[in-house]
GUDREN-972675 format. One record per residue (C-alpha): residue number from 1; residue in one letter; x, y, z. Coordinates in Angstrom, 3 decimals. Layout:
REM residues N
<site><i>NUM</i><aa>A</aa><c1>X</c1><c2>Y</c2><c3>Z</c3></site>
...
//
This chain:
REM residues 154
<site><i>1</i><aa>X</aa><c1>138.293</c1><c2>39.259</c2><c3>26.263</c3></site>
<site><i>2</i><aa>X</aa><c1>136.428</c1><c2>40.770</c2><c3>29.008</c3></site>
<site><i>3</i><aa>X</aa><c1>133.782</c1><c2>38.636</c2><c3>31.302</c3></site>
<site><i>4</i><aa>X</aa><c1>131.146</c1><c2>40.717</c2><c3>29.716</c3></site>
<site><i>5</i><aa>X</aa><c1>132.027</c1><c2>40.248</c2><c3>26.366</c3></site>
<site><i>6</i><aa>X</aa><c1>132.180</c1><c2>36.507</c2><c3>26.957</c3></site>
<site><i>7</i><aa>X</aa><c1>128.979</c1><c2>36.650</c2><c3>28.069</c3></site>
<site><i>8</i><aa>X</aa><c1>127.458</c1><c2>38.733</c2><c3>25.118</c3></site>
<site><i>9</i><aa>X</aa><c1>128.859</c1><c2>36.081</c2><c3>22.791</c3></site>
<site><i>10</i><aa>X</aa><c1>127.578</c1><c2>33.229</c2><c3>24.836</c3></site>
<site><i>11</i><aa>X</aa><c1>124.082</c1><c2>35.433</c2><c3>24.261</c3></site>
<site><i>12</i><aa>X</aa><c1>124.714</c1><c2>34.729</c2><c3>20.798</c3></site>
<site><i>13</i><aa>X</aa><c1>126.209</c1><c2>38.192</c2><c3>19.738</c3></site>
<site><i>14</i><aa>X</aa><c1>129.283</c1><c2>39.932</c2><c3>18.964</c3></site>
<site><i>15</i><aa>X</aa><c1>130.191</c1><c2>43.415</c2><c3>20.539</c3></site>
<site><i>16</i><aa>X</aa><c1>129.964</c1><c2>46.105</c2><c3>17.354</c3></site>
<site><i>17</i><aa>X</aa><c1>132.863</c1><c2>48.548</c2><c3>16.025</c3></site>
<site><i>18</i><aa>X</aa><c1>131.994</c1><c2>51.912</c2><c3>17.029</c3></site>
<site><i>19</i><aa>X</aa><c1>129.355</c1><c2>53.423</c2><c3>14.434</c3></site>
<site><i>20</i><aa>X</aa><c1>130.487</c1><c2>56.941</c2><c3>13.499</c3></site>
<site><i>21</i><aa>X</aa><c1>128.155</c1><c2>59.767</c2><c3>14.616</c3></site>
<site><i>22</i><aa>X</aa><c1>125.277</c1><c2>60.768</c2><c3>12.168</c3></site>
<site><i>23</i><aa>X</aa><c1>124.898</c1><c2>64.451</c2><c3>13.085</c3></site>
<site><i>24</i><aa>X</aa><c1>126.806</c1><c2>66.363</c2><c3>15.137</c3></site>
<site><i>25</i><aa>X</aa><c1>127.555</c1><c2>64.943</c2><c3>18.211</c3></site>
<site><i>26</i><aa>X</aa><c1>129.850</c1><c2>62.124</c2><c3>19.880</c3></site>
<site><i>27</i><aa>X</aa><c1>129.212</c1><c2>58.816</c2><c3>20.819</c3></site>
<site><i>28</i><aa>X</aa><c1>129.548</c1><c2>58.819</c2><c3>24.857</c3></site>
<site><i>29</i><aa>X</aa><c1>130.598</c1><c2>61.793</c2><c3>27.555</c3></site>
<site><i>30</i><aa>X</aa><c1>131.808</c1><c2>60.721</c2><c3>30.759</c3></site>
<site><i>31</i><aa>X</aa><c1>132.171</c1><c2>62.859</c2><c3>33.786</c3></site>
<site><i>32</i><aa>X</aa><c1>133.475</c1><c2>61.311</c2><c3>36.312</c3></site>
<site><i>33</i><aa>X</aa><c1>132.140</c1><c2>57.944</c2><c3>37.286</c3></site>
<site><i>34</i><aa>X</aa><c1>129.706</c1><c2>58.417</c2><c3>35.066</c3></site>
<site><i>35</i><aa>X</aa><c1>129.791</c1><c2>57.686</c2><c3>31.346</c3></site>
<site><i>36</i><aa>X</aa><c1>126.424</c1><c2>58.648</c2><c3>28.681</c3></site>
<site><i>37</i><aa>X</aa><c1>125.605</c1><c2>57.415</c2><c3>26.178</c3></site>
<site><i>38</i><aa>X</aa><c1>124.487</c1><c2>59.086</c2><c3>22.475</c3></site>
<site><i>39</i><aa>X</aa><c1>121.142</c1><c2>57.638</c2><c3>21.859</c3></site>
<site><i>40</i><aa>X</aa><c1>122.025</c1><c2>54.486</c2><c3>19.583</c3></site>
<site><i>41</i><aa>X</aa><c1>120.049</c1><c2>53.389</c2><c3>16.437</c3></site>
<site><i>42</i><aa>X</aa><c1>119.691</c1><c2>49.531</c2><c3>15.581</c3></site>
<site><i>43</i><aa>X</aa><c1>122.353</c1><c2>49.782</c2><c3>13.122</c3></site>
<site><i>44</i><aa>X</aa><c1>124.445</c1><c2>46.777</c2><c3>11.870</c3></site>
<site><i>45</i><aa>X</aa><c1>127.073</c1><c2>48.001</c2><c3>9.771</c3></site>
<site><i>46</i><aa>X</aa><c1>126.162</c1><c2>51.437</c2><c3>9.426</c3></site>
<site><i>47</i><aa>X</aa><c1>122.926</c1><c2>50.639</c2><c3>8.109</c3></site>
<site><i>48</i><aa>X</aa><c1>119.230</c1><c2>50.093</c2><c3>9.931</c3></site>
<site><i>49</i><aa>X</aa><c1>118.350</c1><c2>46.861</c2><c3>10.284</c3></site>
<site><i>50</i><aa>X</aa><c1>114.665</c1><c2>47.867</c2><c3>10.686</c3></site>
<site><i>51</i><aa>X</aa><c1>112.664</c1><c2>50.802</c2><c3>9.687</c3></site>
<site><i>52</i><aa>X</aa><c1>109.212</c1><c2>52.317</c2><c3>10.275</c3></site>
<site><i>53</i><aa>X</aa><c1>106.667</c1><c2>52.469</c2><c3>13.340</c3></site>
<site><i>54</i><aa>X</aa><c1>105.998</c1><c2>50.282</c2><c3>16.019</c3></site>
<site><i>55</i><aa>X</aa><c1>102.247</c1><c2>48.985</c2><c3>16.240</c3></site>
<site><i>56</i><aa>X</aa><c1>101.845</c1><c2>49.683</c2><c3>12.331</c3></site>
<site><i>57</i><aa>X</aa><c1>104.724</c1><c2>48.344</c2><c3>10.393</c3></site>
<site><i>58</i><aa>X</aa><c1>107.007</c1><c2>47.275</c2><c3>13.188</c3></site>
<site><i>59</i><aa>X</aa><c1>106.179</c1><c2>44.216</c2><c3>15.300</c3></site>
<site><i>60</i><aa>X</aa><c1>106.644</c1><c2>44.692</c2><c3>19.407</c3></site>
<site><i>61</i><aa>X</aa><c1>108.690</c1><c2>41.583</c2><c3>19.422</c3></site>
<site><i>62</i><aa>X</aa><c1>111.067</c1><c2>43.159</c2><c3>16.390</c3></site>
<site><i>63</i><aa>X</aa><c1>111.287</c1><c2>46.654</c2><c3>17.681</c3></site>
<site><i>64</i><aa>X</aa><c1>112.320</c1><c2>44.654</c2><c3>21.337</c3></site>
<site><i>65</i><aa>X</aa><c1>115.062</c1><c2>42.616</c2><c3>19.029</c3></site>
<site><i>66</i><aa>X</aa><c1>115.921</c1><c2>46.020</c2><c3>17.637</c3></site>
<site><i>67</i><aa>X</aa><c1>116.584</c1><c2>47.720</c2><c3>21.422</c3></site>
<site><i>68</i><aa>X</aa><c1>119.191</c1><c2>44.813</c2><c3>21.874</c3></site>
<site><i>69</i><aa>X</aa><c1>120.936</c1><c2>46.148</c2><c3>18.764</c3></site>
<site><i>70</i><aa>X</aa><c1>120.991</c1><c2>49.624</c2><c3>19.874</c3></site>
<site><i>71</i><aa>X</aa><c1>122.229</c1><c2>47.985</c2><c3>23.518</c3></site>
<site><i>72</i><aa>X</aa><c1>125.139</c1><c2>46.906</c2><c3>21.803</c3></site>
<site><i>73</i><aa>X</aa><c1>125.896</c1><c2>50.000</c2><c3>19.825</c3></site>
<site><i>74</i><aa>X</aa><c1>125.846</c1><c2>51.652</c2><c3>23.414</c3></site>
<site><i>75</i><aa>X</aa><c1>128.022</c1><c2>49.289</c2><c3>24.679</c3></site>
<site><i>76</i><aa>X</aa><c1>130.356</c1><c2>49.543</c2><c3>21.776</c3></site>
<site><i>77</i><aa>X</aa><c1>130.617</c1><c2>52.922</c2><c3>22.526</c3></site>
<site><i>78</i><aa>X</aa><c1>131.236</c1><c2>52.647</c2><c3>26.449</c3></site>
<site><i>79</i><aa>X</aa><c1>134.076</c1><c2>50.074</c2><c3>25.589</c3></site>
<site><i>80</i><aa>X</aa><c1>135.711</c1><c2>52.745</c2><c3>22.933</c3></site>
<site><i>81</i><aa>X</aa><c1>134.930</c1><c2>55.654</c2><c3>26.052</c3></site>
<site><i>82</i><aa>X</aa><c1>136.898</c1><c2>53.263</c2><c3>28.889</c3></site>
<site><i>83</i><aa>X</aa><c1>138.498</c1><c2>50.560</c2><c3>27.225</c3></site>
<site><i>84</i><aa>X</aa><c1>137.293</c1><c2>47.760</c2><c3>28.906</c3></site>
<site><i>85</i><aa>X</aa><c1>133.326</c1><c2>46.808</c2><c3>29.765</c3></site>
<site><i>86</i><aa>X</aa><c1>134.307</c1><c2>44.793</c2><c3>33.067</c3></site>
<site><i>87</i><aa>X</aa><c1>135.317</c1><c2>48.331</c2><c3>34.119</c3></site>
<site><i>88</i><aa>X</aa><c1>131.077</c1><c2>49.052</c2><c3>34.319</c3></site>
<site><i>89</i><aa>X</aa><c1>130.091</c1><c2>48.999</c2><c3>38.209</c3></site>
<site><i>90</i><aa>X</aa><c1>126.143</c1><c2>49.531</c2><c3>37.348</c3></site>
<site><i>91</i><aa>X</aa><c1>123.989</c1><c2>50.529</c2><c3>34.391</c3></site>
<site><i>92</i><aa>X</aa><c1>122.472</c1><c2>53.832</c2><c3>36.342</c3></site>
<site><i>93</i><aa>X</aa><c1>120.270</c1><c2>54.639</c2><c3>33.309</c3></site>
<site><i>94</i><aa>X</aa><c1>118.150</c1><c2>53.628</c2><c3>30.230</c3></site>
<site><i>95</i><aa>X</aa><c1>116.051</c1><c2>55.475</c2><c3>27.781</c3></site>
<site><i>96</i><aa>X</aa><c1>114.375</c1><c2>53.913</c2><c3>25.473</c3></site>
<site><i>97</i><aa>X</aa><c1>111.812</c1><c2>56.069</c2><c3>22.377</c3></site>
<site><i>98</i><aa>X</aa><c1>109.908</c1><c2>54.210</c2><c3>20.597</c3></site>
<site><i>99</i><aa>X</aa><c1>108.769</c1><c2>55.626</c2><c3>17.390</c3></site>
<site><i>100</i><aa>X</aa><c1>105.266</c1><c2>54.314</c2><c3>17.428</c3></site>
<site><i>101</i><aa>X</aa><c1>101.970</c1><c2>54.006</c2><c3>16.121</c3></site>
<site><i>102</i><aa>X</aa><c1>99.203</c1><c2>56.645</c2><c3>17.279</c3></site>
<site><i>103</i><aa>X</aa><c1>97.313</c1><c2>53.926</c2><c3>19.495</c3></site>
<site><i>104</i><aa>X</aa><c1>100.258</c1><c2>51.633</c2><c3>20.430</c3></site>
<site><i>105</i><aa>X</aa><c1>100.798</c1><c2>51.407</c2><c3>24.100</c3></site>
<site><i>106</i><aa>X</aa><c1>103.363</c1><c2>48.670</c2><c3>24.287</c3></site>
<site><i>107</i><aa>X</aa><c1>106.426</c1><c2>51.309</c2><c3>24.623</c3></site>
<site><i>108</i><aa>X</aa><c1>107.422</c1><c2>49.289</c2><c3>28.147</c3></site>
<site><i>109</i><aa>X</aa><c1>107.381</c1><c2>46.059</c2><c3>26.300</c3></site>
<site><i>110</i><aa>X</aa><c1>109.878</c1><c2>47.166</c2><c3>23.595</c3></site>
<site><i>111</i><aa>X</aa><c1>112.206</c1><c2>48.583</c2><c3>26.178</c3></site>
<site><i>112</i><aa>X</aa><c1>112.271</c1><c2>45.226</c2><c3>28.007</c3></site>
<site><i>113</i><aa>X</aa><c1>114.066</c1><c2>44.079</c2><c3>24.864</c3></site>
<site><i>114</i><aa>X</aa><c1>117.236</c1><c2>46.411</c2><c3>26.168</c3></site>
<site><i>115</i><aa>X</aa><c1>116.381</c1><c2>45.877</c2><c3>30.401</c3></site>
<site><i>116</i><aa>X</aa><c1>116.367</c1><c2>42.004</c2><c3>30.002</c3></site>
<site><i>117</i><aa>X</aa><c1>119.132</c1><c2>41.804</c2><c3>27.644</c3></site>
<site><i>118</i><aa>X</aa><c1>121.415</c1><c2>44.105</c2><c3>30.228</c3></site>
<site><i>119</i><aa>X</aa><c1>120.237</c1><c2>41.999</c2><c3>33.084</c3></site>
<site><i>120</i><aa>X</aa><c1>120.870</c1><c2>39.087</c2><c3>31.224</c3></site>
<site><i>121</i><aa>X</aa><c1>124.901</c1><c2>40.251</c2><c3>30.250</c3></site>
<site><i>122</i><aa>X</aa><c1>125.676</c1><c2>42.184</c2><c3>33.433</c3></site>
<site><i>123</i><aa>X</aa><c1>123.045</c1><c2>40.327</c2><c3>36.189</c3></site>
<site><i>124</i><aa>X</aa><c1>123.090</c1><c2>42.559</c2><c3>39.427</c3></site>
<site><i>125</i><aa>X</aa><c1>125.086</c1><c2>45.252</c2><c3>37.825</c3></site>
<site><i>126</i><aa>X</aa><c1>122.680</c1><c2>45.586</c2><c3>34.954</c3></site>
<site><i>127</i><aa>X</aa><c1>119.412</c1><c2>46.443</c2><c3>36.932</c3></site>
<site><i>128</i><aa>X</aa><c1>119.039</c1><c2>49.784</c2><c3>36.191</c3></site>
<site><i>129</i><aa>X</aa><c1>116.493</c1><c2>53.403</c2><c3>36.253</c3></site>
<site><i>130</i><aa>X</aa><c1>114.081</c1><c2>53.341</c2><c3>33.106</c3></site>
<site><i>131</i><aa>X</aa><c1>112.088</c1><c2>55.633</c2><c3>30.435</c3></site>
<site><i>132</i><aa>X</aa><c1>109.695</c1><c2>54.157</c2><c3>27.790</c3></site>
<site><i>133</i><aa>X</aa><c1>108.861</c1><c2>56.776</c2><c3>25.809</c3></site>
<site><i>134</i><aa>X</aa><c1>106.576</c1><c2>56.772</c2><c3>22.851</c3></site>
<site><i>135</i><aa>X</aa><c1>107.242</c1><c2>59.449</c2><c3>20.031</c3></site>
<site><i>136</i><aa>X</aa><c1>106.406</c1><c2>60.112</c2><c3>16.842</c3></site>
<site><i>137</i><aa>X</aa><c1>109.370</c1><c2>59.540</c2><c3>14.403</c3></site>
<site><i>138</i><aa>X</aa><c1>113.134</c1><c2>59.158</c2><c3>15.223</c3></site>
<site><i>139</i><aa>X</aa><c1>116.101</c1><c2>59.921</c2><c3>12.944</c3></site>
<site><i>140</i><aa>X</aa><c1>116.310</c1><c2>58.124</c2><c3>9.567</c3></site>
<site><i>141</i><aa>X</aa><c1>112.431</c1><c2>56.554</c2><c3>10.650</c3></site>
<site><i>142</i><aa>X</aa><c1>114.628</c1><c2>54.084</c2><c3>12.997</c3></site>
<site><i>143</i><aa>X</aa><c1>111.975</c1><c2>52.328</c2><c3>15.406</c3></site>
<site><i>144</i><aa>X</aa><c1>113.509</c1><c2>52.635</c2><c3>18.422</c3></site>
<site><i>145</i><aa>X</aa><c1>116.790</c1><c2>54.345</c2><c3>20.000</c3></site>
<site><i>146</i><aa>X</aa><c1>118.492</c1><c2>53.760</c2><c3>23.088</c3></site>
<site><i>147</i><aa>X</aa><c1>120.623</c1><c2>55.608</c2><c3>25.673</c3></site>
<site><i>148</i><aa>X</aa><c1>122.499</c1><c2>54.964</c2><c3>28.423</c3></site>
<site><i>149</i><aa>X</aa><c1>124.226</c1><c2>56.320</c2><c3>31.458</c3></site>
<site><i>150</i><aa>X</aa><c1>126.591</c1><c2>53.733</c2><c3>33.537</c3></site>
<site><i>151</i><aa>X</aa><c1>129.144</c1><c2>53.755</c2><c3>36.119</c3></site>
<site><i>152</i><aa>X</aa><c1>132.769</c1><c2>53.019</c2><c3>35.531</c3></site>
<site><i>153</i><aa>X</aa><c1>135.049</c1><c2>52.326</c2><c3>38.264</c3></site>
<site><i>154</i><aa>X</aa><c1>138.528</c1><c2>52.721</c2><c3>37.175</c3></site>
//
């Protein structure tokens, strides 16, 4: 098991199986050094683990809670792109969209749920770029997706 893995179980979670894709699209594209990410749904086996809009339905702490869950999708993904996550050099990248409520304004806050959970699993190498963006609905009324672009050194 890879030093990252160890360290998302010592978290307190377990590292997904890939999700297959919804639409039509894959799951990551690398070029390069670089692999990206598919934006990532909170979805535990298949299936949403939270629905609806942030700042109306969705609590900021739960949609934050939800990013983490779309964190590990993404890194589910990487792992099936390079085989191994100790093989990341630096998270580049995130994007988080919030689905959200017409006045909520706490977009930054739910990303922070996927920024301190990288930090927190990769430390140095998980301080990263960021986007908080606020929009009005996301596929299957998911409250928040999340995507990624990391390094890989080989």
């Amino acid at each position: 098991m890879s030093v990252i893995e160890q360290r998302i179980e010592a978290a307190g979670y377990t590292l997904p199986a890939v999700g297959k894709p919804l639409a039509a699209y894959v799951p990551t594209m690398r070029d390069g050094d670089n692999v990206y990410t598919s934006g990532q749904l909170p979805l535990v086996d298949g299936k949403l683990t939270g629905t609806g809009k942030v700042g109306e339905t969705v609590s900021t702490e739960d949609a934050a809670r939800l990013a983490r869950t779309c964190v590990l999708n993404a890194l589910a993904a990487i792992k099936a792109e390079v085989g191994d996550l100790d093989k990341i050099s630096q998270i580049t990248k995130v994007v988080g969209f919030v689905s959200s409520a017409s006045d909520f304004a706490e977009q930054h806050v739910v990303v922070n749920g996927a920024s301190e959970f990288l930090a927190e699993i990769f430390q140095d190498t998980g301080t990263h770029a960021r986007s908080a963006v606020g929009v009005a609905m996301l596929p299957m009324n998911a409250p928040v997706e999340v995507e990624m672009i990391v390094k890989v050194t080989d």
